[in-house]
C-alpha positions as CSV (number, residue, x, y, z in Angstrom):
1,X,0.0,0.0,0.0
2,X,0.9,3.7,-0.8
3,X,1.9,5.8,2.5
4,X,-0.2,9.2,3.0
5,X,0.8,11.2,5.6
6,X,-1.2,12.7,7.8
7,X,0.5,16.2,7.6
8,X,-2.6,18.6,8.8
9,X,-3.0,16.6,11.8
10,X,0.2,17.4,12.8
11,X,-0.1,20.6,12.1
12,X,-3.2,20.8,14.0
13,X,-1.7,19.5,16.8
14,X,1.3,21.8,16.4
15,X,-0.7,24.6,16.2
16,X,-2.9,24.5,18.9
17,X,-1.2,22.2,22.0
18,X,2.2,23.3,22.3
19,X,1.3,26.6,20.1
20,X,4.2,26.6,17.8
21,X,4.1,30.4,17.5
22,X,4.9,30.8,21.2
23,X,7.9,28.4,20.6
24,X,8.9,30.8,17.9
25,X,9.6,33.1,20.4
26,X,12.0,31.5,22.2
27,X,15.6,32.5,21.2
28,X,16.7,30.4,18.7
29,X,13.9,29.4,17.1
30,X,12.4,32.7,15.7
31,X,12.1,31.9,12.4
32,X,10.1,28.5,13.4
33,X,6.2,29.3,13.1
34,X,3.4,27.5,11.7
35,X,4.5,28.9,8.0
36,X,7.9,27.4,8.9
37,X,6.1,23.9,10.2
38,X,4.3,23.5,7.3
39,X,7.0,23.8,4.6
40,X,8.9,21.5,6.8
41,X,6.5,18.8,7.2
42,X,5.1,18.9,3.2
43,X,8.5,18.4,2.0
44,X,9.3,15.4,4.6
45,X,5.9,13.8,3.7
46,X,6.7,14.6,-0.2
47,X,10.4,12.9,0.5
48,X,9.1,9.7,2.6
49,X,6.2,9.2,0.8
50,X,8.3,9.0,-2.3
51,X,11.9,7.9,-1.5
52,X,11.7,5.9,1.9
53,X,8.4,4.1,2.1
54,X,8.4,2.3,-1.9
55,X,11.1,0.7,-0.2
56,X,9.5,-0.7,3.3
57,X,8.0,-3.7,1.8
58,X,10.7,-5.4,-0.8
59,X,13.6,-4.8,1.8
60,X,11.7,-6.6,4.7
61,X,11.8,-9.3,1.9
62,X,15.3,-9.0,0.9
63,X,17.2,-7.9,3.8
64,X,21.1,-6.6,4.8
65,X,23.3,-9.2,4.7
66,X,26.7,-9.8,6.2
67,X,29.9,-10.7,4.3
68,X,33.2,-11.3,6.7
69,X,33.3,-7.7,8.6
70,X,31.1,-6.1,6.3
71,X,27.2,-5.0,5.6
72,X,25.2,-4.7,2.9
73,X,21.8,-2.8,3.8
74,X,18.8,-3.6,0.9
75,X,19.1,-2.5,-2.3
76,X,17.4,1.4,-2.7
77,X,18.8,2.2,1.0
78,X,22.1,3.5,0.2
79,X,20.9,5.9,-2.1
80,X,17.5,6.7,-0.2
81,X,20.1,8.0,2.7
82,X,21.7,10.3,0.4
83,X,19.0,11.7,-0.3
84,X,18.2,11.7,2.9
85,X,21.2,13.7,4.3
86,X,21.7,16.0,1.5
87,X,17.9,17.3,2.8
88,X,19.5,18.0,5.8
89,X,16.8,15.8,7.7
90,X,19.5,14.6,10.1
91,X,20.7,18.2,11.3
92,X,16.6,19.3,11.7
93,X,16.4,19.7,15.5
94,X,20.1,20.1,16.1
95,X,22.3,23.2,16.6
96,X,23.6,25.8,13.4
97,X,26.6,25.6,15.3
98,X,27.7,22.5,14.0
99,X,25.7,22.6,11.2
100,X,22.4,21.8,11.8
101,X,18.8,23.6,11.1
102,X,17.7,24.3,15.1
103,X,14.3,23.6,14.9
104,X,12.8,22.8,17.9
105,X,11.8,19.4,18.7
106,X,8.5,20.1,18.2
107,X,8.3,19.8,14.4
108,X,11.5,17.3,14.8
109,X,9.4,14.7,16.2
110,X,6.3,15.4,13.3
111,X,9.3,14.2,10.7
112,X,10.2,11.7,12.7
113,X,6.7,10.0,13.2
114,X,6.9,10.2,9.1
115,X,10.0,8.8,8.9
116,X,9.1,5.5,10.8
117,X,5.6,5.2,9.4
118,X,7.2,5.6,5.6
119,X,9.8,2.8,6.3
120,X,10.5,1.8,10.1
121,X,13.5,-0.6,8.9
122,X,15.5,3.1,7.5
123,X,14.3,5.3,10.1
124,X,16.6,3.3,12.9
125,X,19.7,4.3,12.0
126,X,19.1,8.2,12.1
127,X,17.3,7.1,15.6
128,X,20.2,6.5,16.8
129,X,22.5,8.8,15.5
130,X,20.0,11.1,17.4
131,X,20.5,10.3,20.3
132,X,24.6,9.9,19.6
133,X,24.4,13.6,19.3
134,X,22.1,14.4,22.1
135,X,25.0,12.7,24.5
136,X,27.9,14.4,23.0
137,X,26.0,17.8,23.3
138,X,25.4,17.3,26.5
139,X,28.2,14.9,28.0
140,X,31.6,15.6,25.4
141,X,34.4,17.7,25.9
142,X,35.0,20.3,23.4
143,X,37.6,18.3,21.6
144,X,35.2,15.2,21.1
145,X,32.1,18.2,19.9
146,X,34.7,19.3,17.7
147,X,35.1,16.2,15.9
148,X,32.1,13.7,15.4
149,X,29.4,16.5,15.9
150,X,29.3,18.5,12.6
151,X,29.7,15.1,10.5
152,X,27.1,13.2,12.7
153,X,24.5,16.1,12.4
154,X,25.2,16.4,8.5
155,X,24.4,12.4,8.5
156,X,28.0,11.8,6.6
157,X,28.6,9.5,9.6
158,X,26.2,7.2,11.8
159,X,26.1,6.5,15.6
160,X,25.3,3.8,17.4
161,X,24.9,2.7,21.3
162,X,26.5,-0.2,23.0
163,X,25.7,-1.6,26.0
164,X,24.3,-5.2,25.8
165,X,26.7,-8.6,26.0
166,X,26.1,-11.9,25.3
167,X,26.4,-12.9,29.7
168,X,25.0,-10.1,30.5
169,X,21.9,-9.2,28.3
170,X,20.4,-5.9,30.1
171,X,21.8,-6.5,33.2
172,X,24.2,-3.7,33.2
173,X,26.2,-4.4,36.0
174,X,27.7,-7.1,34.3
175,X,29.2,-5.6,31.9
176,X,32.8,-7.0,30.7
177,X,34.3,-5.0,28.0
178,X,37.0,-2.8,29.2
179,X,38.9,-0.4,28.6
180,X,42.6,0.3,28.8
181,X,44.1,3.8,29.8
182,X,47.3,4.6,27.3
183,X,49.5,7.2,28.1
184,X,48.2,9.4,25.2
185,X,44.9,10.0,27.7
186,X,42.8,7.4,24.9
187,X,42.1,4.1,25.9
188,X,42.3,0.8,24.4
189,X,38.9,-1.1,24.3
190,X,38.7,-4.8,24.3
191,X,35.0,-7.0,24.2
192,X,31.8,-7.8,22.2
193,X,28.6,-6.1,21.8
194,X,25.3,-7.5,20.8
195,X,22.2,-6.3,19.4
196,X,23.7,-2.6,18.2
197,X,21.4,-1.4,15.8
198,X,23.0,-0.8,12.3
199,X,26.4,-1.5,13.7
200,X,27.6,-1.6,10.7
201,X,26.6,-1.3,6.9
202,X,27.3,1.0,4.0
203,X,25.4,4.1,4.1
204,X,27.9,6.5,5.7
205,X,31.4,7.0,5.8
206,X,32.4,6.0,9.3
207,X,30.1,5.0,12.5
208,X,30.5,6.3,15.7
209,X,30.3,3.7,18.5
210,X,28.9,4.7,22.1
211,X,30.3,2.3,23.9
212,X,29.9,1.3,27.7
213,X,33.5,-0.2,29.1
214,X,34.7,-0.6,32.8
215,X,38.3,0.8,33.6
216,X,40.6,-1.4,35.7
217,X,39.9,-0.8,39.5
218,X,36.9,0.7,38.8
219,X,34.0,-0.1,41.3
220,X,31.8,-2.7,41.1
221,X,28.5,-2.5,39.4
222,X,27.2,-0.1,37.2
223,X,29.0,2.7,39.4
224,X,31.8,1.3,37.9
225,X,30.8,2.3,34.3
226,X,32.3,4.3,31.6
227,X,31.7,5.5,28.4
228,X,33.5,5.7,24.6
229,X,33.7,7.3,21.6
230,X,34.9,3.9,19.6
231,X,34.6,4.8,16.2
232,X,34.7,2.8,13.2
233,X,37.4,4.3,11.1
234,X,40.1,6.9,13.6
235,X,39.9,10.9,12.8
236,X,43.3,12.5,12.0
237,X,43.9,15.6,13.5
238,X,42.8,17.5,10.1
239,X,39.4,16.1,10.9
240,X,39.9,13.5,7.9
241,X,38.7,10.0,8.2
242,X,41.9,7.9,9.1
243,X,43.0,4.3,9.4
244,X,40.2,1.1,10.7
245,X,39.6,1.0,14.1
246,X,40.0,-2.2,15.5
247,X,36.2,-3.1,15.6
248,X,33.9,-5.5,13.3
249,X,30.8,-6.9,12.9
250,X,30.7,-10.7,13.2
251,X,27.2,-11.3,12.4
252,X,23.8,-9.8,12.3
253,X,20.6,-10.8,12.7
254,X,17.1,-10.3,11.5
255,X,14.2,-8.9,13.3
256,X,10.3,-9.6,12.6
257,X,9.0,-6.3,10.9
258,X,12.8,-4.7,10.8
259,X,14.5,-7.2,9.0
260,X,16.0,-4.9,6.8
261,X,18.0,-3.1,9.6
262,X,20.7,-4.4,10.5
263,X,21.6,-5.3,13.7
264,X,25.1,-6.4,14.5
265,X,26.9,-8.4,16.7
266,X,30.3,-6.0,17.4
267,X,33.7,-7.2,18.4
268,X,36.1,-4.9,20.0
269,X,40.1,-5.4,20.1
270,X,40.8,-8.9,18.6
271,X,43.9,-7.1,17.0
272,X,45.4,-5.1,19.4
273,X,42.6,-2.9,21.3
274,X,40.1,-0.6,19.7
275,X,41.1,2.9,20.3
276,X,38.5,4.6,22.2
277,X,37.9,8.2,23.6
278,X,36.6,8.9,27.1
279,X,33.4,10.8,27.0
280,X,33.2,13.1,30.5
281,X,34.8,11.4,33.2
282,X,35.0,8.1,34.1
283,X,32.8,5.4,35.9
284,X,29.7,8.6,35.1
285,X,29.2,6.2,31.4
286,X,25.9,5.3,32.4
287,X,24.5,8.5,33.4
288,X,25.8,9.9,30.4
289,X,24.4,7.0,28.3
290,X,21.2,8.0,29.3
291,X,20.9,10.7,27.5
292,X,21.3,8.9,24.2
293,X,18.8,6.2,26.1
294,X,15.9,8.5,27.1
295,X,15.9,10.5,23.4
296,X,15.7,6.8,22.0
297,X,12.8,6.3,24.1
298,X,11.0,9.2,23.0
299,X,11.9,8.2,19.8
300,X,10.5,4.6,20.3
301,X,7.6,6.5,21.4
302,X,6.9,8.7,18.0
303,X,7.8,5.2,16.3
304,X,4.7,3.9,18.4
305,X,2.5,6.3,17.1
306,X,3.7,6.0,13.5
307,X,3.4,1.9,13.3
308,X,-0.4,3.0,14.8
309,X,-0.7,5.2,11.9
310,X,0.4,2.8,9.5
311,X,-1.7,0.0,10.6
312,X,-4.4,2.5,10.4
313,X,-4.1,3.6,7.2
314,X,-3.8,0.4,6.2
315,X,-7.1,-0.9,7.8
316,X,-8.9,1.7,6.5
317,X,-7.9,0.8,2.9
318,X,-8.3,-2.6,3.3
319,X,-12.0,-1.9,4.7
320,X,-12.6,-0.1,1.9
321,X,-11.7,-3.1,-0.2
322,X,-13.0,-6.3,1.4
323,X,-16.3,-7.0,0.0
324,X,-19.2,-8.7,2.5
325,X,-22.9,-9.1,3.4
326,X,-25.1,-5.8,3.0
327,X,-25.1,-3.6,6.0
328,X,-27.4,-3.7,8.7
329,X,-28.8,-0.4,9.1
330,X,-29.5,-0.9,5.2
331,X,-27.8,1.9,3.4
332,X,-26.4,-0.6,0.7
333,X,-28.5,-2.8,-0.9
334,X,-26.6,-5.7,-1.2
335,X,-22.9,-6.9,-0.7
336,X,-20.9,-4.2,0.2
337,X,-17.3,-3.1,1.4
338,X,-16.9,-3.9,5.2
339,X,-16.4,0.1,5.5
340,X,-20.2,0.4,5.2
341,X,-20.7,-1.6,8.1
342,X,-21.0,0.4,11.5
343,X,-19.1,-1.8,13.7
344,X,-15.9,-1.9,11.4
345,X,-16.2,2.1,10.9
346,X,-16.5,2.0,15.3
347,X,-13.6,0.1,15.6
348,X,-11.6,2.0,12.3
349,X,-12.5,5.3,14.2
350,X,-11.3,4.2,17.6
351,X,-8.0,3.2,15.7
352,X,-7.9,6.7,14.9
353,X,-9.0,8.2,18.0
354,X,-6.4,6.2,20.1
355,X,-3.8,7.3,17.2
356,X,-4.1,10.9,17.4
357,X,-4.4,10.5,21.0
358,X,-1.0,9.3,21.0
359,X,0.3,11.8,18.2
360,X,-0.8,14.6,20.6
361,X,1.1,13.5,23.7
362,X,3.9,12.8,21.6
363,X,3.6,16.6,20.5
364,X,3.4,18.5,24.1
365,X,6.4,16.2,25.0
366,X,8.5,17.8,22.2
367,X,7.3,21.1,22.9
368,X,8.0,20.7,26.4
369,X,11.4,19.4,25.8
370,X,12.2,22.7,23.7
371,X,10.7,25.4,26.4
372,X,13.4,23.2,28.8
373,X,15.8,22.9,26.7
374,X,15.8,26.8,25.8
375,X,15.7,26.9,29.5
376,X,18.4,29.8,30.8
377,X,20.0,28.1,33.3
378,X,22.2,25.7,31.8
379,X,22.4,23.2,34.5
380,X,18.4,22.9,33.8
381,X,19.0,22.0,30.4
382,X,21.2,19.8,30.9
383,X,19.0,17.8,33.5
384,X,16.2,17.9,31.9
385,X,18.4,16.5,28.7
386,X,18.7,13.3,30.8
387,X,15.0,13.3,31.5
């Protein structure tokens, strides 16, 4: 089926919850009214609608595949994410400073409910580049800003999050994979990941790792924690993509619904340790990691409402479709579509009610990240940042 989306209900929620022209004048995001809203969401609806969702349903039937260390995402993907970052879709809600568009969350998350309802399989691997950034904002020293955050927000290179092992599954506290101080002030990572969504493939240049280690002597637990910048290829000095890292994808595997994503099984410092970069100071990685967690879970959250969406508009055609009996308050005479019926138009209209439902609280949260966020106290901001 064809993906339509639902761009003046987003708009109307825009509009008149959060009141996008009161977010407009915030400092920062002056120039993002309802005029600005709308151009913005049109143009993502006319890119998904065109580029990203034709592909949802042959990918989930020919999926990435892995060859030795490397990933092959479906065919269409690699080109559907250039077109994707040369939009500028990954730099929408993120600071001009490093290159992004600084619109506030608010009309972020609208594109982002597209983006997953178009083609849920794609719209992972920005997810999580998302919420990359979100922690290196927040969490990075100036050095580390300096270097992954311009080229993650342009989309040129990918992030990731690692923090489940094969022993330990969520149970963060027993986490193995170490890391190694050097005398350079980098450290040298050694252990294996599992389930890291789009760990590896070949849509961007490099991939930056978030990676949870534990220093020798560090405390026990997850107080003992830490966390890494473990990217795939090192960054020379210039800012130009260097020599491999020593990380690689051993396997993947394939999820129901998302099997065109893929999601790797990572293996850190078989040849010598994986140079990795400290990110704040050490045994704070899980606090810090949190940040990227919390903005995925907001994100799972818009994905919520866009699979809801989806299923919707899928229902609805489908209803329109399946031909049976006449109805009962007699307003066809004869076999008609289901749609006529007024318990399947109940139940499509409670889809919908319980959708938009959703769609609205995903809204006010986005507008109430951006009136914290824009917060003047930056010790508020940052807070609220871990939610």
């Amino acid at each position: 089926m064809s993906y339509k989306a639902p761009v003046k209900d987003m708009l109307f929620n825009i509009e008149h919850l959060p009141r996008i022209d009161q977010i407009a004048q915030m400092p920062g995001f002056e120039d993002a009214g309802l005029e600005t809203a709308q151009a913005v969401l049109e143009e993502c609806a006319r890119f998904n609608e065109g580029v990203t969702a034709p592909l949802n349903f042959e990918a989930d039937k020919a999926p990435s595949t892995h060859s030795g260390s490397t990933v092959t995402t479906s065919e269409g993907f690699k080109e559907a994410y250039r077109q994707y970052t040369e939009g500028g879709w990954q730099g929408l809600q993120h600071p001009a400073e490093y290159g992004g568009q600084g619109l506030p969350k608010t009309i972020g998350a609208a594109c982002g409910e597209i983006l997953n309802a178009a083609n849920l399989s794609f719209a992972l691997c920005p997810l999580l580049t998302d919420g990359a950034i979100e922690a290196l904002l927040t969490a990075a020293s100036d050095e580390l800003k300096a270097t992954y955050l311009e080229k993650l927000i342009s989309g040129q290179w990918t992030g990731t999050m690692n923090l489940t092992e094969p022993q330990a599954g969520s149970d963060l506290a027993q986490v193995r994979t170490r890391a190694e101080p050097q005398a350079d002030g980098t450290y040298k990572i050694f252990g294996g990941k599992i389930f890291i969504t789009y760990g590896e493939h070949d849509m961007a240049d490099n991939i930056v790792h978030l990676v949870l280690a534990r220093v020798a002597g560090a405390p026990e637990g997850v107080k003992g924690i830490s966390l890494f910048v473990v990217p795939k290829f090192l960054v020379n000095k210039d800012g130009s993509q260097g020599e491999r890292n020593d990380v690689y994808c051993t396997g993947i595997e394939h999820k129901l619904g998302i099997r065109a994503s893929p999601t790797a099984v990572l293996q850190f410092g078989d040849h010598g340790g994986a140079a990795g970069y400290l990110v704040g100071e050490e045994n704070r990685g899980l606090e810090y990691m949190f940040i990227m967690m919390n903005a995925a879970r907001y994100a799972v959250g818009v994905q919520g409402v866009a699979v809801a969406d989806r299923a919707y508009q899928k229902a609805v055609e489908y209803a329109n479709e399946r031909v049976q009996s006449r109805p009962v308050d007699g307003s066809v005479q004869g076999p008609a579509s289901i749609i006529h019926h007024p318990d399947v138009r109940r139940m499509l209209m409670t889809m919908r009610a319980l959708t938009e439902g959703c769609r609205a609280l995903a809204c006010t949260a986005a507008a109430a990240y951006d009136a914290a966020h824009h917060h003047p106290d930056a010790e508020a901001r940052r807070q609220h940042q871990r939610f």
